[in-house]
C-alpha positions as a Markdown table, in Angstrom:
| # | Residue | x | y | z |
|---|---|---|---|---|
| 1 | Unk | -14.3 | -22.6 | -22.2 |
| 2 | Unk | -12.9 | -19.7 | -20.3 |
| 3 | Unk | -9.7 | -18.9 | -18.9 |
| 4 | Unk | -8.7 | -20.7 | -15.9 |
| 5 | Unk | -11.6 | -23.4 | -16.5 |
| 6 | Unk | -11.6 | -27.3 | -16.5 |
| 7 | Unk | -13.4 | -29.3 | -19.1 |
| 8 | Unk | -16.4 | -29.3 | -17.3 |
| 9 | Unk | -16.6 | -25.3 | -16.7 |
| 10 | Unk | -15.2 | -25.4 | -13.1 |
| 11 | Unk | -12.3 | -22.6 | -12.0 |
| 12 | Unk | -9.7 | -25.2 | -9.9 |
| 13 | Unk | -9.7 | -24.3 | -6.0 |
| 14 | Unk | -6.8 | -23.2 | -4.1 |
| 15 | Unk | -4.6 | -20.1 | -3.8 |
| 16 | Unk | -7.9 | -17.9 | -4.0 |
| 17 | Unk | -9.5 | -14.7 | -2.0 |
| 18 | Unk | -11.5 | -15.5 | 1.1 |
| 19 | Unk | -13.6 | -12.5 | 0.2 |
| 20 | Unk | -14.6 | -10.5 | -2.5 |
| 21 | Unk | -16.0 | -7.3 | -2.7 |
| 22 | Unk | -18.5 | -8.1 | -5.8 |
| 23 | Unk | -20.4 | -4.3 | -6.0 |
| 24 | Unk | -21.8 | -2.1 | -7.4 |
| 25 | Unk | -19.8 | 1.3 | -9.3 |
| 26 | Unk | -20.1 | 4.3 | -7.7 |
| 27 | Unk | -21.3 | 2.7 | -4.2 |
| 28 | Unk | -18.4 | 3.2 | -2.3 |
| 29 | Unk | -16.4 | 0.2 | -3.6 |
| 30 | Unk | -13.2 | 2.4 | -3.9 |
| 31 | Unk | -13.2 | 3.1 | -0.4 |
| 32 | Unk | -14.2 | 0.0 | 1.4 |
| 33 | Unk | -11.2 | -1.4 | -0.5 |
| 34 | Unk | -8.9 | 1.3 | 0.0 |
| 35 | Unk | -9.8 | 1.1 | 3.8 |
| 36 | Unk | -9.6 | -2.7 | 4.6 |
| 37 | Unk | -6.3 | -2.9 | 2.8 |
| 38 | Unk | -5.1 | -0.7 | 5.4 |
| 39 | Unk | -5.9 | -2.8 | 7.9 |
| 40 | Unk | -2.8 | -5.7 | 9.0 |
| 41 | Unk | -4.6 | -8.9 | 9.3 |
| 42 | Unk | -6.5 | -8.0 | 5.6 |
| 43 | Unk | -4.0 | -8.2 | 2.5 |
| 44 | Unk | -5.6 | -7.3 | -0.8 |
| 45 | Unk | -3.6 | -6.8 | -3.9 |
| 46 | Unk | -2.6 | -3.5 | -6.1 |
| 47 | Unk | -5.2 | -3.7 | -8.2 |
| 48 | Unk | -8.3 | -3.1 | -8.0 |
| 49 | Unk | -10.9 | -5.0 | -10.6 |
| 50 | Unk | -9.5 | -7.8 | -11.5 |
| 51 | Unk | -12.3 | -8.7 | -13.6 |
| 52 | Unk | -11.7 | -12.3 | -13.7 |
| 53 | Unk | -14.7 | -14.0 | -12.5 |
| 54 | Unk | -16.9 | -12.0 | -15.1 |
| 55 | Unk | -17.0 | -13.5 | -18.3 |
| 56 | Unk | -18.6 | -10.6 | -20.1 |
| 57 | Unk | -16.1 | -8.4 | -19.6 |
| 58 | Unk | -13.4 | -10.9 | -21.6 |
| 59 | Unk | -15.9 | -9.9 | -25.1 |
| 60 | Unk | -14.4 | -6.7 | -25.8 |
| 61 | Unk | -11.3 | -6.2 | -23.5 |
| 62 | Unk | -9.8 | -2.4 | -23.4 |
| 63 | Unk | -6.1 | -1.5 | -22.4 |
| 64 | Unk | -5.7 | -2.9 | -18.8 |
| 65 | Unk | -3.0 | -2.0 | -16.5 |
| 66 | Unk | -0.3 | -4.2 | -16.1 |
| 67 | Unk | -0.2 | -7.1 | -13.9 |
| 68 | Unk | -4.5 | -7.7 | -14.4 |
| 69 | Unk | -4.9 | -11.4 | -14.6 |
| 70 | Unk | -5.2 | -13.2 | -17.6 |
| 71 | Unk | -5.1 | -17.2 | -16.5 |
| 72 | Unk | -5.7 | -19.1 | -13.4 |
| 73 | Unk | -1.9 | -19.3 | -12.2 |
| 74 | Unk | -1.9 | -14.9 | -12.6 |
| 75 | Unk | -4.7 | -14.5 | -10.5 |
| 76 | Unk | -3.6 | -16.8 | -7.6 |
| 77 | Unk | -0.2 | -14.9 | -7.9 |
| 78 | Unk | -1.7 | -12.0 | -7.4 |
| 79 | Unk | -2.4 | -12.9 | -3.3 |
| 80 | Unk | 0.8 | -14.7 | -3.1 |
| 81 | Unk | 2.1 | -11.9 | -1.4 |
| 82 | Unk | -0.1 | -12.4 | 1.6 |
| 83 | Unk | 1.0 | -12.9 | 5.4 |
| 84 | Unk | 0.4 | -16.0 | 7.1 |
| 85 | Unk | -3.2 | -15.6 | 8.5 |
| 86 | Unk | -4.4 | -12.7 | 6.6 |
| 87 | Unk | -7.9 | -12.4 | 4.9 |
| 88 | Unk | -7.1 | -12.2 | 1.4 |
| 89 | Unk | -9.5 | -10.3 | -0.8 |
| 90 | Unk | -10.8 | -8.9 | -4.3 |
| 91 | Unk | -13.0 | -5.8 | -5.4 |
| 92 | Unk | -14.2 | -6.2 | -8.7 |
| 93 | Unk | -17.2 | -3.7 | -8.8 |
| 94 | Unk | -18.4 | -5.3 | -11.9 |
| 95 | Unk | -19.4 | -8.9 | -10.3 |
| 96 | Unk | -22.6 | -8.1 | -8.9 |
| 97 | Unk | -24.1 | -7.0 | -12.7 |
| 98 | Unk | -22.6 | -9.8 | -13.7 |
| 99 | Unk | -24.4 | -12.8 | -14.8 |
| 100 | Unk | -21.7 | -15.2 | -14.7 |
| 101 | Unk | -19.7 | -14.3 | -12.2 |
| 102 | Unk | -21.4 | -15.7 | -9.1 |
| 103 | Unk | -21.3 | -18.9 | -10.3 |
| 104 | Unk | -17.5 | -19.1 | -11.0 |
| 105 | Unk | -16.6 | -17.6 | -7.7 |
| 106 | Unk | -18.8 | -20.7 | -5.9 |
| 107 | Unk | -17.0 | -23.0 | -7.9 |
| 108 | Unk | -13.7 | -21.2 | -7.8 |
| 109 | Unk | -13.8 | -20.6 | -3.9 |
| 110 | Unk | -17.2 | -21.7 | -2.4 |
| 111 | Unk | -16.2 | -20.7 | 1.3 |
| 112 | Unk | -15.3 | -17.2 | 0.1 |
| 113 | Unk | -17.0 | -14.3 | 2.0 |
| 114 | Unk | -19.4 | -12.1 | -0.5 |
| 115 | Unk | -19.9 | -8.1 | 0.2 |
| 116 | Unk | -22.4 | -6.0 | -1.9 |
| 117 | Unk | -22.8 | -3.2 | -1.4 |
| 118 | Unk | -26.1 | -1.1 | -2.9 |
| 119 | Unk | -27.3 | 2.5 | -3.6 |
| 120 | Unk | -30.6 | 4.5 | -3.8 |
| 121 | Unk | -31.2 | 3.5 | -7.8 |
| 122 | Unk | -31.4 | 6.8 | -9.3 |
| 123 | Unk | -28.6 | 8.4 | -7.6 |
| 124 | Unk | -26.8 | 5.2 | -8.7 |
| 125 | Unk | -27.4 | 5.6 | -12.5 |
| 126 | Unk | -26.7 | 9.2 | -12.5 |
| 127 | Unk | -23.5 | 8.5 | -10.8 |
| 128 | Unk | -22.8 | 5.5 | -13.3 |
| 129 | Unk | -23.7 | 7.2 | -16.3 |
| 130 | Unk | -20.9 | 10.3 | -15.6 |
| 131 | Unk | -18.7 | 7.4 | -14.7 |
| 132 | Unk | -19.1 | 5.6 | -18.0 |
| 133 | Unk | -19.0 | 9.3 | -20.1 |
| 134 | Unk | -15.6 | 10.0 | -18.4 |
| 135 | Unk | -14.1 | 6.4 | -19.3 |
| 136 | Unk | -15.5 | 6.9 | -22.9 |
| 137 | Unk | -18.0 | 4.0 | -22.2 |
| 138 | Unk | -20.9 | 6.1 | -23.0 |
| 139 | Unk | -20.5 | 9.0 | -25.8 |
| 140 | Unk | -23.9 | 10.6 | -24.7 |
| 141 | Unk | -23.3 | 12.8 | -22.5 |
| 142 | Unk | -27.0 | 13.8 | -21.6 |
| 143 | Unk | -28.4 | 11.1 | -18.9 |
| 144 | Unk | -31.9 | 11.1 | -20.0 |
| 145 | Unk | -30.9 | 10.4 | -24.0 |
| 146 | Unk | -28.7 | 7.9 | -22.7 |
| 147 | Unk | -31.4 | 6.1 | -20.8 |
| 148 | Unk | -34.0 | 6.8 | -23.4 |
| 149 | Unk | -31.4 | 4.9 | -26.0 |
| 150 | Unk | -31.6 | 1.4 | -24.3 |
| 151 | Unk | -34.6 | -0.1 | -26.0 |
| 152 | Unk | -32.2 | 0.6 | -29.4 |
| 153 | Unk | -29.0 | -0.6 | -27.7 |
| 154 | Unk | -31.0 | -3.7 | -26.2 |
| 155 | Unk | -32.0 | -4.8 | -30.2 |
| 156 | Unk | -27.9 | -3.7 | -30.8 |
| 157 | Unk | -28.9 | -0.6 | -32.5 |
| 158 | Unk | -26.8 | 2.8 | -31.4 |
| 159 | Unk | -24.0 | 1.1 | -30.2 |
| 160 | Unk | -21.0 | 3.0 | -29.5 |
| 161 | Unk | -18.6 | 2.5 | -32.2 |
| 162 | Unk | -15.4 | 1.8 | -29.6 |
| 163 | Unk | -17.4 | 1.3 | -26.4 |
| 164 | Unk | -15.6 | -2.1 | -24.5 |
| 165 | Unk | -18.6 | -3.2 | -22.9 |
| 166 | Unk | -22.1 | -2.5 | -25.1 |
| 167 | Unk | -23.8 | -4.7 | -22.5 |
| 168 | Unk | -22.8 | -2.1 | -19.4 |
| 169 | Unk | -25.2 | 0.3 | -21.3 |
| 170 | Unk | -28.1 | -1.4 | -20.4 |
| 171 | Unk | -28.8 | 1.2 | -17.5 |
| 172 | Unk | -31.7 | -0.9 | -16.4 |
| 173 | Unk | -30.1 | -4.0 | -15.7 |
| 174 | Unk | -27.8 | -2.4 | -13.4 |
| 175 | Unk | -30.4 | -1.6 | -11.0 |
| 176 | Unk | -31.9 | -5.6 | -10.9 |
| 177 | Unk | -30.8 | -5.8 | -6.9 |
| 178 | Unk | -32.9 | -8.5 | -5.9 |
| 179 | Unk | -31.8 | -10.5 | -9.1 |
| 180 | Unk | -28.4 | -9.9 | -9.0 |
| 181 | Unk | -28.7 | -11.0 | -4.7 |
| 182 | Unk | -30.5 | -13.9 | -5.5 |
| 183 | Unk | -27.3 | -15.0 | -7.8 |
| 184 | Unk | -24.9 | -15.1 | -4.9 |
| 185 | Unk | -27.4 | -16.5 | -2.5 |
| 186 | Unk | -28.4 | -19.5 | -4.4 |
| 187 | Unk | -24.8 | -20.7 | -4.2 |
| 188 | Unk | -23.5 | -19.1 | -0.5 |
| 189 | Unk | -25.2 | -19.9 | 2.6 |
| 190 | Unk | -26.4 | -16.9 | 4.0 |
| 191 | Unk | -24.0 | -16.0 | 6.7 |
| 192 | Unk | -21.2 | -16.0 | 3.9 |
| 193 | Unk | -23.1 | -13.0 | 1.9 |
| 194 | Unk | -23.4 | -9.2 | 3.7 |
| 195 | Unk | -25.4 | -6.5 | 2.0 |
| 196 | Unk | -24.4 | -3.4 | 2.9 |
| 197 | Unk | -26.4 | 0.1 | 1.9 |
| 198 | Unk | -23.9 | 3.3 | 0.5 |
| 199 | Unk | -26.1 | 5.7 | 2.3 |
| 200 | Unk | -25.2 | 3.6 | 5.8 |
| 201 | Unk | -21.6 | 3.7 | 4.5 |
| 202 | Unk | -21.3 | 7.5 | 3.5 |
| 203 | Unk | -23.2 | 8.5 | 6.9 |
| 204 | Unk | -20.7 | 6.6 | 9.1 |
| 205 | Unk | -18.0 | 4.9 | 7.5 |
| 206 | Unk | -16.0 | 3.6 | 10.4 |
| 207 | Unk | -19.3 | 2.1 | 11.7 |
| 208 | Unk | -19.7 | 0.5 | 8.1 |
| 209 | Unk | -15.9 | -1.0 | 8.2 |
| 210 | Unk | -16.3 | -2.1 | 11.8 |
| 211 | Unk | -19.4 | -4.7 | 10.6 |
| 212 | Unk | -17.2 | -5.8 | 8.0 |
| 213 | Unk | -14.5 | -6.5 | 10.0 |
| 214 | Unk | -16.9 | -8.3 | 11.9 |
| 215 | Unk | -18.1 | -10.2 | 9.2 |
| 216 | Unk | -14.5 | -10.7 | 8.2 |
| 217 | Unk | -13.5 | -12.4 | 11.7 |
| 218 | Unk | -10.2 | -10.3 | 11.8 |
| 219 | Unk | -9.9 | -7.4 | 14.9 |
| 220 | Unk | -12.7 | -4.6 | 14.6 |
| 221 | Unk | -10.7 | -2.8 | 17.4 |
| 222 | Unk | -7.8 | -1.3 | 15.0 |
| 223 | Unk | -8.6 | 2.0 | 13.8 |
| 224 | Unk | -8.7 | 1.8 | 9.8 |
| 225 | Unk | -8.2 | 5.7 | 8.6 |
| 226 | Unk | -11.2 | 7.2 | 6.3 |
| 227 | Unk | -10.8 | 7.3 | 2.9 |
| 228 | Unk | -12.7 | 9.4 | 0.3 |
| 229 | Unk | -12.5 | 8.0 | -3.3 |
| 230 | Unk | -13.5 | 8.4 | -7.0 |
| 231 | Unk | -15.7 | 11.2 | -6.8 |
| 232 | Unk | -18.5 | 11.8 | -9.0 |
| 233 | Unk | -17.1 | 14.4 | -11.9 |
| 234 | Unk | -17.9 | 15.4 | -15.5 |
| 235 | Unk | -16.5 | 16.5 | -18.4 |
| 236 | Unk | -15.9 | 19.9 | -19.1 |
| 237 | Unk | -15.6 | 19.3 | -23.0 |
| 238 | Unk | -17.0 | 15.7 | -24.1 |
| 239 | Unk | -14.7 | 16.5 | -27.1 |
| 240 | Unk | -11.5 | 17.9 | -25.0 |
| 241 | Unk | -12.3 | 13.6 | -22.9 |
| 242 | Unk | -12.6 | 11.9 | -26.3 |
| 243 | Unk | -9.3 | 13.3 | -27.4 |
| 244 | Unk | -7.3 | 12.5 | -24.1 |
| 245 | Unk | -8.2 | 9.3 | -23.8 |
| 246 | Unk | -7.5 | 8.4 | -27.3 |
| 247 | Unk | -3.9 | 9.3 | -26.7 |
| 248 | Unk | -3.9 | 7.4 | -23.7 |
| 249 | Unk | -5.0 | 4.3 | -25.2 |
| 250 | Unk | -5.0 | 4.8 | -29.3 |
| 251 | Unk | -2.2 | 3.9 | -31.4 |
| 252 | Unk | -2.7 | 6.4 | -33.8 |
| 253 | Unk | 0.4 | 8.5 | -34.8 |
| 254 | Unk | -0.7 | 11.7 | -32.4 |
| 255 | Unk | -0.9 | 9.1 | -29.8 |
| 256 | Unk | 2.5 | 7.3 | -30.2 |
| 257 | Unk | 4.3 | 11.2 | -30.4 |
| 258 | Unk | 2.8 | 12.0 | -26.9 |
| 259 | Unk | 3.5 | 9.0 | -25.2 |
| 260 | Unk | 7.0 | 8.9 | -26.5 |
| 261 | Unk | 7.9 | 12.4 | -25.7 |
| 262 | Unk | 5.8 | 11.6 | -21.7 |
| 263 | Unk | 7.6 | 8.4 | -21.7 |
| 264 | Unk | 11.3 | 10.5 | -22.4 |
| 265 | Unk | 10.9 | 12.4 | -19.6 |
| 266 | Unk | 9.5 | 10.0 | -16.7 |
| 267 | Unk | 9.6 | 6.8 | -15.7 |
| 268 | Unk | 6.4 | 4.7 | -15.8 |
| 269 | Unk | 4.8 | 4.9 | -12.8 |
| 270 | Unk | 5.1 | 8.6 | -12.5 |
| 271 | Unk | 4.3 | 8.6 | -16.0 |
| 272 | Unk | 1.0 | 7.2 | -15.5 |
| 273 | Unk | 0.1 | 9.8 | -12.7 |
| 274 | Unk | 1.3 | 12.8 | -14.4 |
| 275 | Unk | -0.9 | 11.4 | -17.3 |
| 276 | Unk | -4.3 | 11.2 | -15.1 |
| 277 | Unk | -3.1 | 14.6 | -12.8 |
| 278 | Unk | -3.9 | 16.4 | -16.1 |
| 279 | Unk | -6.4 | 14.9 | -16.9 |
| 280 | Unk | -8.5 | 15.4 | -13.3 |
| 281 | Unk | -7.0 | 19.1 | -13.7 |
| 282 | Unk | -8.1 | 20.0 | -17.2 |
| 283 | Unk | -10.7 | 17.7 | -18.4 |
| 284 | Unk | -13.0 | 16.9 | -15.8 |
| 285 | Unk | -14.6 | 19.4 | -13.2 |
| 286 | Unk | -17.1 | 18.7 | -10.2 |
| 287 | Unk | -20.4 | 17.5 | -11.2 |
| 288 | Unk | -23.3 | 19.6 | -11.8 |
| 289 | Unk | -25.8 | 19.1 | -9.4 |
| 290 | Unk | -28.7 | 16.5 | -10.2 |
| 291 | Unk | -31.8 | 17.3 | -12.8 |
| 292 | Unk | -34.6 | 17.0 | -9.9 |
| 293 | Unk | -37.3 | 16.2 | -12.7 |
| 294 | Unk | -35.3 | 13.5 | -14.3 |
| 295 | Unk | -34.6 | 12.1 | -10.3 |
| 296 | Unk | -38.4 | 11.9 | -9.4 |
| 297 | Unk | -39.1 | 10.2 | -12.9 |
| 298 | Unk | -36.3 | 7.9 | -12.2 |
| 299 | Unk | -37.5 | 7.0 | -8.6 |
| 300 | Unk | -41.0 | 6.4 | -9.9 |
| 301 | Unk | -39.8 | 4.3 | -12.2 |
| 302 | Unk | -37.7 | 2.1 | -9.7 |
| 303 | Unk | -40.1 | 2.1 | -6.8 |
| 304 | Unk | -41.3 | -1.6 | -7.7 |
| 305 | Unk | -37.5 | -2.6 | -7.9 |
| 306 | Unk | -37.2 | -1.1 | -4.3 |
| 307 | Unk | -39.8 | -2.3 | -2.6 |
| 308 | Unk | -39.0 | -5.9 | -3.6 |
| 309 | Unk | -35.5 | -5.7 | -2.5 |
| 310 | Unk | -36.9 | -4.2 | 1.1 |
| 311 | Unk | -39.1 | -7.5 | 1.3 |
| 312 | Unk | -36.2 | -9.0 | 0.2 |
| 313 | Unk | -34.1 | -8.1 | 2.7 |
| 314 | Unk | -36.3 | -7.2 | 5.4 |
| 315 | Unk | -35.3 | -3.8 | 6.1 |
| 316 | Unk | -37.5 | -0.6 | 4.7 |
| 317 | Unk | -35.2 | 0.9 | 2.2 |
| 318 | Unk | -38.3 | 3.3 | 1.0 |
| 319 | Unk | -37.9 | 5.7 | 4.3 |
| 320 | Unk | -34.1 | 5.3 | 4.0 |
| 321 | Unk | -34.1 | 6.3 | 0.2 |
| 322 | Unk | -37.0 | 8.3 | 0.1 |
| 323 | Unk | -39.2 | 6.5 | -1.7 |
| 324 | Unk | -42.0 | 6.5 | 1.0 |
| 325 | Unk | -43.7 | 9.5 | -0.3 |
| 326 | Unk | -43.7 | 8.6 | -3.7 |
């Protein structure tokens, strides 16, 4: 039984979001939530991904900030800050590649308000992968070994050592769109589920937050400021990463001496800013631009995948992501 679940596998109603914002990484999840908290009548918490609906990501759990939910009564607390007649929402970019999250949400809050929101495939992984080498989910740095390692990882061979979430590196399975739609819309009626596409979003964002205002029912009219968020980087030293991180989380004797000597000087919550300042400043640097080659294999590969989700969803995402000419 999970956390916050009756005896028969239900999450208990009441006190919960009226939308979520289920997905995916590196699609623009980060801003949509940065903007809509902005706006009065929304109200969504500190912290962004929560996790809690996704039971896969309770297997191996790594150092979470504090005040991430653990039980029922922590995640409820965590909109009891919320105005009378505000939309109360979540981002958890993680709930759309999950497998169990769907389901807990409908039983959780089944008139909750769903938003995906999807990006052209390859663009996606390449983006994910340099996500998950700069969080020390993935230690290969190199996309194409990475992707070429998943029929090993799949049989739970070349496994990371101290990666949290062995799963997540199953690049292929982030990409199941039409799947991980059909999830949510076998338990939400249609009108409580809006797809958006990143592209839409990155070429007009206000437009994009408008429709979701819309969608929301709150007042589309008040101007929500643009936000740009958690661009795409890499490592300038895989090694120089690695070491950082591990005395940011370890608890290894190099690890205790610099966070005693940070934790001297500065109180937490600057603490924790002048840890990640230097760490955008020295370890990671713009990402190089994208190995053409390894895109056109990549879109061949996921043409089927994108064609089905245009049926799916009745718009022609192969003109929009180029896949037309392919």
């Amino acid at each position: 039984m999970g956390r916050g679940q009756s005896a028969d596998g239900s999450v208990p109603a009441g006190g919960l979001p009226d939308f979520l914002i289920v997905g995916h990484q590196k699609s623009g999840t980060t801003a949509l939530f940065q903007m809509l908290r902005r706006h009065p009548q929304v109200f969504m918490p500190d912290i962004k991904e929560a996790w809690f609906f996704a039971e896969e990501l309770r297997e191996r759990t790594p150092p979470r900030p504090q005040g991430v939910p653990e039980t029922l009564a922590d995640y409820k607390a965590l909109f009891a800050p919320a105005g009378a007649g505000q939309r109360k929402g979540e981002a958890s970019a993680q709930y759309l590649w999950s497998a169990t999250a769907a389901a807990r949400i409908a039983a959780a809050a089944p008139d909750a308000r769903i938003v995906a929101i999807l990006r052209e495939p390859a663009s996606f992984l390449r983006s994910l992968h340099l996500q998950f080498v700069q969080t020390n989910i993935e230690p290969e740095a190199d996309l194409e070994r990475a992707l070429a390692l998943e029929p090993r990882r799949r049989e739970g061979r070349e496994l990371p050592r101290h990666t949290y979430w062995p799963r997540m590196l199953l690049y292929s399975e982030h990409v199941r769109y039409v799947e991980q739609l059909r999830r949510y819309h076998a338990l939400f009626p249609a009108e409580q589920v809006k797809v958006l596409i990143y592209e839409d979003f990155r070429a007009d964002n206000a437009a994009t937050v408008r429709e979701i205002l819309r969608f929301l029912e709150v007042d589309e009219s008040v101007s929500v400021e643009t936000v740009r968020a958690n661009p795409t980087v890499s490592p300038r030293s895989q090694r120089l990463n690695e070491l950082v991180h591990a005395v940011g989380v370890g608890h290894g004797p190099l690890s205790r001496a610099a966070k005693a000597s940070l934790k001297a000087l500065t109180p937490a919550g600057p603490r924790r800013r002048a840890f990640y300042a230097v760490q955008r400043r020295l370890v990671f640097a713009p990402a190089a631009p994208p190995d053409e080659r390894l895109m056109g294999k990549l879109r061949a590969g996921f043409r089927e995948e994108v064609e089905a989700l245009s049926e799916y969803l009745g718009r022609d995402l192969r003109s929009v992501w180029g896949y037309e000419q392919r």
